[in-house]
BAFI-3210 file (N, C-alpha, C; in Angstrom, 3 decimals, decimal comma, padded with zeros to 6 digits):
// residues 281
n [1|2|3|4|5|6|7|8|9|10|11|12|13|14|15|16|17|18|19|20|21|22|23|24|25|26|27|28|29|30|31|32|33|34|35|36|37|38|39|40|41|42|43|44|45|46|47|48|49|50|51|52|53|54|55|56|57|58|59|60|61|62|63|64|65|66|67|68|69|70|71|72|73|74|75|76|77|78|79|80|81|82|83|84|85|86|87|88|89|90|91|92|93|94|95|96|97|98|99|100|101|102|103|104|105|106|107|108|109|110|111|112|113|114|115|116|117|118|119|120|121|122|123|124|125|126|127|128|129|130|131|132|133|134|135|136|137|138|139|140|141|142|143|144|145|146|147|148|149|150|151|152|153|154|155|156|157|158|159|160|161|162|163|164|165|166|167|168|169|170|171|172|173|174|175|176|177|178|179|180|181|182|183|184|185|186|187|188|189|190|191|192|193|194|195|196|197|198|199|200|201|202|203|204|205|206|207|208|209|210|211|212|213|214|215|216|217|218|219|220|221|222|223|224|225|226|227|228|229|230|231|232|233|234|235|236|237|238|239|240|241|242|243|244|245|246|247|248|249|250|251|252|253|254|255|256|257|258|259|260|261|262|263|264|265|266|267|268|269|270|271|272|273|274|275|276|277|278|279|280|281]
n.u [068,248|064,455|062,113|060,759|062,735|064,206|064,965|066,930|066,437|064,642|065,033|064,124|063,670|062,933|064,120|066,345|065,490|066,692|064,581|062,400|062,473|061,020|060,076|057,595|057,038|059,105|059,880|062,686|065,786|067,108|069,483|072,472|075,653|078,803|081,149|084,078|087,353|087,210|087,411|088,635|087,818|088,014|086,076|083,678|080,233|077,050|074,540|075,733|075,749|076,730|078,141|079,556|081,918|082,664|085,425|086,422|086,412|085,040|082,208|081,017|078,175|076,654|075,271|077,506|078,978|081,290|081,008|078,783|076,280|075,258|077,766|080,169|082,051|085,220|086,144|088,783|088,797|090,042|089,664|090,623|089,498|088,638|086,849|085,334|083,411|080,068|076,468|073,547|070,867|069,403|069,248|069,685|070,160|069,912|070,507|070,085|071,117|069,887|068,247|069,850|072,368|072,556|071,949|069,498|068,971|067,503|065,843|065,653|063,883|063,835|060,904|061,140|059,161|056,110|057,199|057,646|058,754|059,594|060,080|061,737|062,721|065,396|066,150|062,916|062,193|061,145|061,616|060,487|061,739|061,113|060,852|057,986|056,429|055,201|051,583|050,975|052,887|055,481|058,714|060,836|059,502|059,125|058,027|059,075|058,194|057,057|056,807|056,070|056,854|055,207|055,250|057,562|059,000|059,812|059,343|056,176|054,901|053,083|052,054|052,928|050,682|050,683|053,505|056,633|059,231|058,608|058,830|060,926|062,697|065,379|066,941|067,206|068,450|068,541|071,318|071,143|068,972|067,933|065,939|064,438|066,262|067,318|068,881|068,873|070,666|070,462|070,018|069,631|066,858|067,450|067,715|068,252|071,301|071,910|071,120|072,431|072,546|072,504|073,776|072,249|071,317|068,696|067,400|065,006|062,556|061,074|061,484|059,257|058,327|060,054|062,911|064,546|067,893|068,243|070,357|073,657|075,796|077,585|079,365|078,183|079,385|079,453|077,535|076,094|074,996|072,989|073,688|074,717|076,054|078,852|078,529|081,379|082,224|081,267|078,766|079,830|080,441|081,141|080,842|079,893|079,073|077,900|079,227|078,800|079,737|078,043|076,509|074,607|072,591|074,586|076,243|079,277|079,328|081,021|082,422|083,030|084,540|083,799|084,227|081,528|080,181|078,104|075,854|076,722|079,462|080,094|080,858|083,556|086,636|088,932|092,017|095,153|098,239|101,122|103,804|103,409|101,399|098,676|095,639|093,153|090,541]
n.v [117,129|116,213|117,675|116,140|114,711|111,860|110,600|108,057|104,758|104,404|101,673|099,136|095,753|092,349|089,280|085,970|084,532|084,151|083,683|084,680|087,001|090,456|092,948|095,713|095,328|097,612|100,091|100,592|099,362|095,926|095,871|095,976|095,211|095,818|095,482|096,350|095,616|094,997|097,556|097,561|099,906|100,420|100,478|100,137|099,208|100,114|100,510|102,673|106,156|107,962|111,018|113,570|115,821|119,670|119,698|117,128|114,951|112,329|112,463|110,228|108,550|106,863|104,185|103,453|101,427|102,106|104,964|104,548|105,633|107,574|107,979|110,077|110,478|111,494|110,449|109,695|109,332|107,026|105,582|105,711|107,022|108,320|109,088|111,907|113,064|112,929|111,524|111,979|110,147|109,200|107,553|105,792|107,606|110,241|112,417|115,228|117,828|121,450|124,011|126,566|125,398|124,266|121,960|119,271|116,617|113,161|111,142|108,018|108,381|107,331|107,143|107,280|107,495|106,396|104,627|104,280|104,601|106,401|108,770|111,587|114,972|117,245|120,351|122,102|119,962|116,681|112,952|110,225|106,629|103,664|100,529|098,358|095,802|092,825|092,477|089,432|088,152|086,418|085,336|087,000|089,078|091,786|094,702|097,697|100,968|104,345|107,976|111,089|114,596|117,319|119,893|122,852|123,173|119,806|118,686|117,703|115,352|112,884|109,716|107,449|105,896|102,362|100,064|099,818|098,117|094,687|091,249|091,055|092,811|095,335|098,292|100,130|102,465|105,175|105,762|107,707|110,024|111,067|112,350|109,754|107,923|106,494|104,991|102,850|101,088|097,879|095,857|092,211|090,598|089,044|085,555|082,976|081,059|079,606|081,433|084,198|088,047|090,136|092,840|094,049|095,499|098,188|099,810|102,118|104,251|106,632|106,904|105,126|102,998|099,851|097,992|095,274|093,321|089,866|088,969|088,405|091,198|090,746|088,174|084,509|084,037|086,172|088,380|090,927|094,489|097,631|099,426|102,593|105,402|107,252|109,495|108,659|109,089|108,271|106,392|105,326|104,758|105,440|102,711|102,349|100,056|097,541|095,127|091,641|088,607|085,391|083,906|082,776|084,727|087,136|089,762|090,948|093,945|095,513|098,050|098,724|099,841|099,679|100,075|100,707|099,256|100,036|099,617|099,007|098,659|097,055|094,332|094,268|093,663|094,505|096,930|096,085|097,152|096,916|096,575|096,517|095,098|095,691|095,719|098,023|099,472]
n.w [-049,537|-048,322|-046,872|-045,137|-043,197|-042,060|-039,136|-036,981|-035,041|-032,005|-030,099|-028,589|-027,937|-027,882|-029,907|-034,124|-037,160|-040,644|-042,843|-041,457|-041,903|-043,017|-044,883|-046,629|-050,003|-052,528|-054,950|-054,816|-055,860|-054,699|-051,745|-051,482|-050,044|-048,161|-044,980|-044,317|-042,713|-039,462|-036,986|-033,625|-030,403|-028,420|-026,479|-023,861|-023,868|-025,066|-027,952|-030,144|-031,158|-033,442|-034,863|-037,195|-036,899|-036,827|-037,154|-038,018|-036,516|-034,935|-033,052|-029,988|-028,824|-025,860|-023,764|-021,016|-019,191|-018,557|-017,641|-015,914|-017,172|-020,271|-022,150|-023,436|-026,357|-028,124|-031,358|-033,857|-037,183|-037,540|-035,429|-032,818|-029,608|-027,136|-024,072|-022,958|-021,150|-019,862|-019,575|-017,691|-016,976|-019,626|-022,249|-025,555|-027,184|-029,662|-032,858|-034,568|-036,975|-036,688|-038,603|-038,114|-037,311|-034,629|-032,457|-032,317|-029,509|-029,137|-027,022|-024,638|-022,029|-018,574|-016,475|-012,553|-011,420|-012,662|-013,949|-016,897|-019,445|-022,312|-025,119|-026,174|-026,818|-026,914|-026,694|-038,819|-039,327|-038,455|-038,436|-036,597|-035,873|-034,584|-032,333|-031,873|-030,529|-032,165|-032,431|-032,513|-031,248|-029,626|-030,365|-032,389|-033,576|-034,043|-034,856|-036,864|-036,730|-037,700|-036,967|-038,013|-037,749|-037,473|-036,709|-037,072|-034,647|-034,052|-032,238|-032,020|-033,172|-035,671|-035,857|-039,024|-041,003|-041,153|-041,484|-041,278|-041,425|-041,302|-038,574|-036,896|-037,102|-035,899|-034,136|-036,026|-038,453|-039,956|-042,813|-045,183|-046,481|-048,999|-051,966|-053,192|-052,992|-050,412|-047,346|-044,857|-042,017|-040,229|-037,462|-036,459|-034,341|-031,095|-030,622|-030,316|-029,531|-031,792|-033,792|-033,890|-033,071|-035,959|-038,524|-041,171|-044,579|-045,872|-048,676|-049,641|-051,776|-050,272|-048,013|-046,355|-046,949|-046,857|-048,392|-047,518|-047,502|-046,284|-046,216|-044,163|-043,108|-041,169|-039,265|-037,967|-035,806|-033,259|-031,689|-032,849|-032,942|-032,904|-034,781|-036,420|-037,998|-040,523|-043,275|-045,495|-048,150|-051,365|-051,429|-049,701|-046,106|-042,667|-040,313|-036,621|-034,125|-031,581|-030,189|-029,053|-027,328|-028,213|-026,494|-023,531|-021,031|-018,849|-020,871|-021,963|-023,781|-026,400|-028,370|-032,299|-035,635|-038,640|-042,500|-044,345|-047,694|-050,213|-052,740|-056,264|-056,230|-053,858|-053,044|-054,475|-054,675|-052,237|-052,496|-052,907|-051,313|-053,132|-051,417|-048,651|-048,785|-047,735|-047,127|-048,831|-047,897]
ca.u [067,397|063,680|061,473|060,682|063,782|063,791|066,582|067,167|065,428|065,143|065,152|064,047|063,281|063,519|063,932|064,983|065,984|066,746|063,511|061,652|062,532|060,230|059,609|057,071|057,794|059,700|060,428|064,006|066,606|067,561|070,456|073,698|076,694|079,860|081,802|085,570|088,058|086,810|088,854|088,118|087,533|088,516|084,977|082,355|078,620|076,234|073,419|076,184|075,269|077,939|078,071|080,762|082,171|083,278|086,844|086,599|086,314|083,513|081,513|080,209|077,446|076,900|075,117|078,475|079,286|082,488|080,995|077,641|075,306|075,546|079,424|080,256|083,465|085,782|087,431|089,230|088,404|091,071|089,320|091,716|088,939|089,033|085,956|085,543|081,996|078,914|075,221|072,911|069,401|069,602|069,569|069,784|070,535|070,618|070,661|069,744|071,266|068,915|068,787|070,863|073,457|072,310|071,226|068,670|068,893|066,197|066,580|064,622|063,881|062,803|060,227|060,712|057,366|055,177|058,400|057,523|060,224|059,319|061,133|061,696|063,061|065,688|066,719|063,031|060,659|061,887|060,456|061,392|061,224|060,848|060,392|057,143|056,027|054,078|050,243|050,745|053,518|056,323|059,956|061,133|058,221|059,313|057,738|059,969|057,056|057,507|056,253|056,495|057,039|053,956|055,808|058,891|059,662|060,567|058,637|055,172|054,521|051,582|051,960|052,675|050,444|051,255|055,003|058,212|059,603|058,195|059,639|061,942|064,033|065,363|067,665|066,616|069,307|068,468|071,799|071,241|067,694|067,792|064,825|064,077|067,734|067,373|069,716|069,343|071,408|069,664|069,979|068,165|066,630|068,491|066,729|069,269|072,668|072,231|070,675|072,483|072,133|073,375|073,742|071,575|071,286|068,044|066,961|063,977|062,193|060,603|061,726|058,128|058,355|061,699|063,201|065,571|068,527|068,364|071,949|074,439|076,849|078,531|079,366|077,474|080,412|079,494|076,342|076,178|074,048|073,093|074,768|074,923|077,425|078,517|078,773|082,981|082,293|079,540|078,022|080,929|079,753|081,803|079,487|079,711|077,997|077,875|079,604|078,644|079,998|077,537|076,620|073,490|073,184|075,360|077,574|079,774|079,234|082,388|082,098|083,907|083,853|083,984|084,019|080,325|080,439|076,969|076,003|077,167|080,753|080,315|081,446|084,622|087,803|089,642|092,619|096,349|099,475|102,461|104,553|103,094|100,078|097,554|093,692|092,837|088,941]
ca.v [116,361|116,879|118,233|115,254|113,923|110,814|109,715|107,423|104,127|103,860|100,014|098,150|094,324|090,698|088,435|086,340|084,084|084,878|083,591|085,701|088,260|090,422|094,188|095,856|095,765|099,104|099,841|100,694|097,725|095,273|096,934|094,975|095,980|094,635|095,876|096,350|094,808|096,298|098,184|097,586|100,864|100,303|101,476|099,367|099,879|099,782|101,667|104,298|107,645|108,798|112,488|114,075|117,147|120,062|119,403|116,376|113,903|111,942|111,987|109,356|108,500|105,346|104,023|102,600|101,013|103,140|106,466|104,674|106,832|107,589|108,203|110,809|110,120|111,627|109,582|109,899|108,315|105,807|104,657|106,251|107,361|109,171|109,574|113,265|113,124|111,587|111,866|111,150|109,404|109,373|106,097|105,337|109,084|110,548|113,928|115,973|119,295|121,686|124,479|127,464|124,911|123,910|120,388|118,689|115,564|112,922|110,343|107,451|108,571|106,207|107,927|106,566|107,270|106,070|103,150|103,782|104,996|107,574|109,540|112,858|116,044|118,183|121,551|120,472|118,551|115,254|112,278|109,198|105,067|103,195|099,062|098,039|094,420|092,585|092,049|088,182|088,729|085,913|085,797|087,624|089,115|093,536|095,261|099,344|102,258|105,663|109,007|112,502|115,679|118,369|121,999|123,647|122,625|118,904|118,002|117,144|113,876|112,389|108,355|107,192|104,658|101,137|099,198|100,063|096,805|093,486|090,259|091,098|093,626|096,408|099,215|100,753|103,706|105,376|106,403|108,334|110,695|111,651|111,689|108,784|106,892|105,902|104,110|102,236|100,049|097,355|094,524|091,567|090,909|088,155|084,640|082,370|080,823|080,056|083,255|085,384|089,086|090,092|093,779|094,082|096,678|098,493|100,864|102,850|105,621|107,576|106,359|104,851|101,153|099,649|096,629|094,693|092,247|089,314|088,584|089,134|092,033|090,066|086,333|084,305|083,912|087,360|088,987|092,802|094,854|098,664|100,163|103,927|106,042|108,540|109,446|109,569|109,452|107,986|104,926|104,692|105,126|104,317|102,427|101,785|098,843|096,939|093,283|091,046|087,100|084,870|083,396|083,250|084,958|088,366|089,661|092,405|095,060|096,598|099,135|098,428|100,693|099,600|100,752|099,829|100,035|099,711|099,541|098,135|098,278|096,839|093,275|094,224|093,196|095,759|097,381|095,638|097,410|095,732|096,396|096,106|093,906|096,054|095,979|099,571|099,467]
ca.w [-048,605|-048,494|-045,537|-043,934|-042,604|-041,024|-037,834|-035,856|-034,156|-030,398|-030,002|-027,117|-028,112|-028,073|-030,914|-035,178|-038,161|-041,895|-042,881|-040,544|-041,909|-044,512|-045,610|-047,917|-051,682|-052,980|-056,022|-055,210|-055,816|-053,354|-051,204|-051,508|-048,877|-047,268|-044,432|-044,113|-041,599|-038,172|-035,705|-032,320|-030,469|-026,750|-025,345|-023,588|-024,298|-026,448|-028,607|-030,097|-032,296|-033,912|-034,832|-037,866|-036,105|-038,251|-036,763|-038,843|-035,804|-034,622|-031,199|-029,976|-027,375|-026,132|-022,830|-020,651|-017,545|-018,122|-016,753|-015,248|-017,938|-021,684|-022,140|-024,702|-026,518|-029,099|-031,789|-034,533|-038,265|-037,335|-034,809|-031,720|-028,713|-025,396|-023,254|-022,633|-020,448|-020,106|-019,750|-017,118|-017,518|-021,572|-023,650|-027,291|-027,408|-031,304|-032,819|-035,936|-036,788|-036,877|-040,238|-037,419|-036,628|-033,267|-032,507|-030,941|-029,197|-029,180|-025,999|-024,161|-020,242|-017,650|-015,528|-011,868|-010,453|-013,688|-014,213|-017,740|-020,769|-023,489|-026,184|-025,257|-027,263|-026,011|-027,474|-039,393|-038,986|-038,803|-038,428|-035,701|-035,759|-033,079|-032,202|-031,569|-030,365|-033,177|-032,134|-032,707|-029,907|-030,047|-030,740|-033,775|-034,456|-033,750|-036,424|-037,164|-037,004|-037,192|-036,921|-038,622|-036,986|-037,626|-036,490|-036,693|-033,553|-034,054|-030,985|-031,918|-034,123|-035,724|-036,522|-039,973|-041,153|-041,671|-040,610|-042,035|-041,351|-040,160|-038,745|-035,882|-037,190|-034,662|-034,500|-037,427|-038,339|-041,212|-043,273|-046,088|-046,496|-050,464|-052,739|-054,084|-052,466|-048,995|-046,899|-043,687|-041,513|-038,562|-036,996|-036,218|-032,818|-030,614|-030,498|-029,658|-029,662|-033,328|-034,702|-032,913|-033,967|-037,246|-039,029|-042,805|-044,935|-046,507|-049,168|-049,967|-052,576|-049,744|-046,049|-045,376|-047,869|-047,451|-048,879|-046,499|-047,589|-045,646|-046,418|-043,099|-043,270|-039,973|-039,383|-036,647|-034,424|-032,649|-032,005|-033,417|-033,149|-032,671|-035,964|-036,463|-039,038|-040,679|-045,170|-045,755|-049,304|-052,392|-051,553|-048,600|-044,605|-041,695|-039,430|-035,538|-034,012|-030,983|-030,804|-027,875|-027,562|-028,622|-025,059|-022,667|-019,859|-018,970|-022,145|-022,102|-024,793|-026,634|-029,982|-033,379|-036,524|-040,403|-043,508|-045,070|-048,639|-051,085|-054,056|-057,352|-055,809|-052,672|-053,230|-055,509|-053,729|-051,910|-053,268|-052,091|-051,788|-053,541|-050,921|-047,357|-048,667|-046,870|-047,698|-048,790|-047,663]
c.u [066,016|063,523|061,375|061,915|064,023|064,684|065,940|065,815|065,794|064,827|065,123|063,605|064,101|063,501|064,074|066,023|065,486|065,213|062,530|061,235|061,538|059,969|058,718|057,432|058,079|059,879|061,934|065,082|066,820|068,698|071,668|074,896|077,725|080,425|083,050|085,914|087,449|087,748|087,646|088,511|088,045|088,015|084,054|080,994|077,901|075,396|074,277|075,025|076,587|077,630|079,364|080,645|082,890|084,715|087,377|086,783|085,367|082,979|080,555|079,427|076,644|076,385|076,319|078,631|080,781|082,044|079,410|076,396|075,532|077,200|079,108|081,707|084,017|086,618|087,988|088,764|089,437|090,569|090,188|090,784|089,023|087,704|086,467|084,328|080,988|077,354|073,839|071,432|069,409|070,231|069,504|069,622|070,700|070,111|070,573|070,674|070,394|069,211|069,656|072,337|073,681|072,006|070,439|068,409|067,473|066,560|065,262|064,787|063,355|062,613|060,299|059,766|056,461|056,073|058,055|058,919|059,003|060,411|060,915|062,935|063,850|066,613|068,242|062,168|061,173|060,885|061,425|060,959|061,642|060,442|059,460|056,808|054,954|052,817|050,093|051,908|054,426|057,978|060,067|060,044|058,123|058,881|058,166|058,467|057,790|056,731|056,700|056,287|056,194|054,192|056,719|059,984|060,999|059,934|056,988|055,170|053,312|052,521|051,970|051,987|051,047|052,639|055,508|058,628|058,511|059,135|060,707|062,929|064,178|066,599|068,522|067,335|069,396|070,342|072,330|069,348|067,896|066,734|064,969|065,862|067,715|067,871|069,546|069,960|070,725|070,247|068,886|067,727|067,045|067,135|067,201|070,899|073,277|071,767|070,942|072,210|073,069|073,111|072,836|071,146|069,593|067,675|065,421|063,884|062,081|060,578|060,257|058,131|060,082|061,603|064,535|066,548|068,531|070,107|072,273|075,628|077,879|078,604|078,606|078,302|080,060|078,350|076,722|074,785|073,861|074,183|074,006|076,042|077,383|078,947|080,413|083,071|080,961|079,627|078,935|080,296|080,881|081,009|080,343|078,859|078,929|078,561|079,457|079,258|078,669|076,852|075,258|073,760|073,625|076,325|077,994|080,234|080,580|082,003|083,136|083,541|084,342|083,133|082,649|080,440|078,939|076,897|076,122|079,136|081,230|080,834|082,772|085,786|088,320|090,819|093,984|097,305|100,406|103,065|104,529|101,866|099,438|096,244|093,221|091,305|087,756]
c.v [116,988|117,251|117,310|114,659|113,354|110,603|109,037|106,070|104,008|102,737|099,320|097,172|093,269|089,940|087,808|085,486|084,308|085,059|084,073|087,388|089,364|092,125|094,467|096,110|096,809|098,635|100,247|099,453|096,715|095,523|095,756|096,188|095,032|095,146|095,387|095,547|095,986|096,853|098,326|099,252|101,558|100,457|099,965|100,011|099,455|101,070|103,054|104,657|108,453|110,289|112,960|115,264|117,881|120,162|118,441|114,780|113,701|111,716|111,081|109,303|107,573|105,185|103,183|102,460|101,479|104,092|106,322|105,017|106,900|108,336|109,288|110,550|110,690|110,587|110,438|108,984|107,023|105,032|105,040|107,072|107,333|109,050|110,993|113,889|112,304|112,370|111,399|111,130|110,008|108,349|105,987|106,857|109,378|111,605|114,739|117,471|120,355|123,231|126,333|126,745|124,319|122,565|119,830|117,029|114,805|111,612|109,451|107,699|107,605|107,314|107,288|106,530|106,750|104,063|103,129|104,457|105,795|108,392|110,648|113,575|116,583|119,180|121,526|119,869|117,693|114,126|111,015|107,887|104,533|101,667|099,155|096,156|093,937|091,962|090,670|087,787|087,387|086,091|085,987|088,107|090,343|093,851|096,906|099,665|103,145|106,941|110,213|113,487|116,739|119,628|121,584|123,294|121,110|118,094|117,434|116,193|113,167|110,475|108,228|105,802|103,480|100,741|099,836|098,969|095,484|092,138|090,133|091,831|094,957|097,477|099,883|102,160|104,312|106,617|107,800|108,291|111,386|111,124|110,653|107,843|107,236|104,878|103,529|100,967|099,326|096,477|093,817|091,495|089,428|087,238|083,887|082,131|080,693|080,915|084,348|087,109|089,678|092,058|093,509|095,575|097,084|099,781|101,395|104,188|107,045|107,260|105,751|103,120|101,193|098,093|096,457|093,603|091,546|089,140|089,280|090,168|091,295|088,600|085,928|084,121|085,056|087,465|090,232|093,427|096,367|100,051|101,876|104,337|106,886|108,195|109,524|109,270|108,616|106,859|104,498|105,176|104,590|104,194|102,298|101,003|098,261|095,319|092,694|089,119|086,717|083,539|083,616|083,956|086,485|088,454|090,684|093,009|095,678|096,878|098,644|099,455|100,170|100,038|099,810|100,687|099,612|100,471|098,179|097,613|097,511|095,487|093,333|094,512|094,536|095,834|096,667|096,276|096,321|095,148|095,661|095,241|093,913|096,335|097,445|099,074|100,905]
c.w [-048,569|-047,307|-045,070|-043,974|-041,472|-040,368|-037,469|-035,734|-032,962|-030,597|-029,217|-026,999|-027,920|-029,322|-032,002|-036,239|-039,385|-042,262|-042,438|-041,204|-043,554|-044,106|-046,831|-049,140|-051,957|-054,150|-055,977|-054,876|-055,085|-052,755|-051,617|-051,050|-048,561|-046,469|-044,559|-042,901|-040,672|-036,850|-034,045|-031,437|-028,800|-025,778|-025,175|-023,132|-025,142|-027,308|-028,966|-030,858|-032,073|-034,731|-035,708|-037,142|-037,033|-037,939|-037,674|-037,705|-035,470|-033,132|-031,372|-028,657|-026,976|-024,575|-022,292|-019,288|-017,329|-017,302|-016,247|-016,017|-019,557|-021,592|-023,665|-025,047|-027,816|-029,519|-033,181|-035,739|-038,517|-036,252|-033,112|-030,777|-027,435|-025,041|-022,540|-021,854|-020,641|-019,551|-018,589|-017,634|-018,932|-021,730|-024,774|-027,775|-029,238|-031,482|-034,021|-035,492|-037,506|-038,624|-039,649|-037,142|-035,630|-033,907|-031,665|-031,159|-029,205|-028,271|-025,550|-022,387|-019,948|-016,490|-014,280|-011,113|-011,753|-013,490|-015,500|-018,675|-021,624|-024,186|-026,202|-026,401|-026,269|-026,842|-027,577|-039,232|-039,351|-038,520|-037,531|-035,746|-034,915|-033,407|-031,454|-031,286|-031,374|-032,428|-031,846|-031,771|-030,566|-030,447|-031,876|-034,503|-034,113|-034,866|-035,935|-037,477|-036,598|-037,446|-037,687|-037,568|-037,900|-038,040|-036,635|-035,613|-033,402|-032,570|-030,663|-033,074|-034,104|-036,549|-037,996|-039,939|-041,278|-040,842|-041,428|-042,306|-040,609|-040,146|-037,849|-036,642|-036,672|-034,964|-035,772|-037,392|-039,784|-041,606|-043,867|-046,434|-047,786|-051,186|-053,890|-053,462|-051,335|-048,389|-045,433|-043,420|-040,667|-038,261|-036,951|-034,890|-032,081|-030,388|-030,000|-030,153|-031,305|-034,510|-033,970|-033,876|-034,735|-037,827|-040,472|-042,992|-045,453|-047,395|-049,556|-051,075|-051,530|-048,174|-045,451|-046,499|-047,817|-047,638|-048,123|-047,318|-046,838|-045,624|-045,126|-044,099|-042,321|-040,009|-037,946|-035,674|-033,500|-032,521|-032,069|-034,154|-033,113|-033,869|-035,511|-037,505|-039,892|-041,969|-044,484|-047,255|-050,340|-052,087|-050,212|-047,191|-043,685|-040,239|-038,163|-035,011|-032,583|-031,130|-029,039|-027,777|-027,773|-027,566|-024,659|-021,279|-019,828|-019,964|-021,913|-023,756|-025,254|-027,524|-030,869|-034,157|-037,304|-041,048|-044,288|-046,587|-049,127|-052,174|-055,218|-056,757|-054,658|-052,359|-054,805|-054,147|-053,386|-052,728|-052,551|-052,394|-052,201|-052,704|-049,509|-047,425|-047,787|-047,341|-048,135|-048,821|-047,672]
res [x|x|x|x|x|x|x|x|x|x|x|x|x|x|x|x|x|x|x|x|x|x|x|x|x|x|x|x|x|x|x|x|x|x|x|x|x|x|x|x|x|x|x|x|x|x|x|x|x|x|x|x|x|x|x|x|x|x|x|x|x|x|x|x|x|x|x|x|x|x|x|x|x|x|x|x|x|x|x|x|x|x|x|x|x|x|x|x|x|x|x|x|x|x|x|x|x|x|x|x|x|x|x|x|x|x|x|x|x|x|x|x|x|x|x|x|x|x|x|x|x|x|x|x|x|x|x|x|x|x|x|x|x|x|x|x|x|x|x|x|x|x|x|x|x|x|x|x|x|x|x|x|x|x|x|x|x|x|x|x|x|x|x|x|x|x|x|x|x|x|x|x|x|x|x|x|x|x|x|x|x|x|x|x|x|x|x|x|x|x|x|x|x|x|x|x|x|x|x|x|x|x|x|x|x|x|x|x|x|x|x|x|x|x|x|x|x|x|x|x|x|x|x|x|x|x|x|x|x|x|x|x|x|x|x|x|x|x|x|x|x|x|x|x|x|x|x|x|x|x|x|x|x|x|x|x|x|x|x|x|x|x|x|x|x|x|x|x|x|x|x|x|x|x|x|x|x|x|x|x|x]
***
């Protein structure tokens, strides 16, 4: 991985159909992906960040009207999760490990004497993306920016020029940070009943030009949104994501996790046992 290493988008928009949708030219391929059957997870929330633990299980952390606050939760790569604490004031919470082992979080506060939000450090140089409202304002129209990190620290950032994305596309989770093969996951941004929000994949040379698939990873029956996930092997990830009904109004939030595959392999049929004629994904 090089020095600048990019996490995470915080994500706080409205808005978005296929057509809408548009990134600057890269020269690296056009991404192509598919997710596995998804296992429902038993948690309600949204906005995870999932976390490999060297136990070999995954924490997760997730704003929920389970524990009021960001919920922290152990699961298992089967998908089998407990809530084991939680988090107060901290949203779209995510987390680098730093080059001692430690980790530092990176969170959105709401100030209540200002009433404003900000992204806030809490004990590499990395670099962070963020949804911005497009100038020409409108639905589906979020353009992904992001910043680099200066010092050592991880806590001061200077603006990268230009967009990342434009077109309404939001929670921007970058994958995989290797030179010259870059992986993120997003969504789109909710418009209505029949564009609801959808998962897509993108790759990049150098995490600042990416090229987006319009193609869904999800079907429109659902809205999903808020991906996150972790490598479990080459070209393989197992994502978490948000799924909401497809409704106006109040929705309630529950978590899923599948297997995202990309690549050249990623549309080749899964594998079937003989016997129990089960999907190997």
């Amino acid at each position: 991985m090089n020095q600048r290493t990019r996490i995470l988008a915080i994500a706080v928009a409205v808005g978005v159909g296929v057509s809408a949708l548009s990134a600057p030219a890269s020269a690296a391929p056009r991404p192509v992906g598919s997710l596995g059957t998804p296992t429902a997870l038993g948690l309600s929330g949204a906005s995870p960040h999932a976390d490999l633990m060297e136990d070999g299980s995954v924490r997760l952390y997730f704003p929920s009207p389970q524990t009021r606050g960001t919920a922290v939760a152990t699961c298992t790569v089967a998908g089998n999760c407990s809530i084991v604490g939680s988090i107060e004031r901290a949203a779209d919470l995510t987390d680098v490990v730093l080059t001692d082992g430690s980790r530092r979080a990176y969170f959105v506060d709401f100030d209540p004497n200002t009433k404003f939000k900000g992204i806030y450090p809490a004990p590499l140089s990395a670099d962070v993306y963020w949804v911005e409202p497009s100038p020409q304002g409108g639905m589906a129209t979020e353009n992904i920016v992001s910043a680099t990190s200066t010092d050592a620290t991880g806590t001061v950032f200077v603006r990268d020029a230009g967009t990342r994305t434009t077109g309404g596309l939001v929670d921007f989770e970058v994958l995989r940070a290797e030179p010259g093969n870059w992986l993120a996951i997003m969504s789109t941004s909710p418009e209505d009943m029949k564009n609801p929000q959808r998962l897509l994949v993108g790759t990049s040379d150098d995490g600042l030009t990416w090229r987006v698939n319009p193609k869904s990873l999800t079907s429109r029956k659902m809205s999903y949104l808020d991906p996150t996930g972790i490598p479990t092997g080459v070209d393989r990830f197992l994502v978490y994501y948000a799924k909401a009904p497809n409704v106006l109004g109040d929705r309630e939030y529950v978590l899923e996790q599948a297997t995202l595959r990309v690549g050249a392999k990623a549309n080749t049929p899964c594998k079937t046992k003989k016997k129990k004629k089960k999907k190997k994904c």
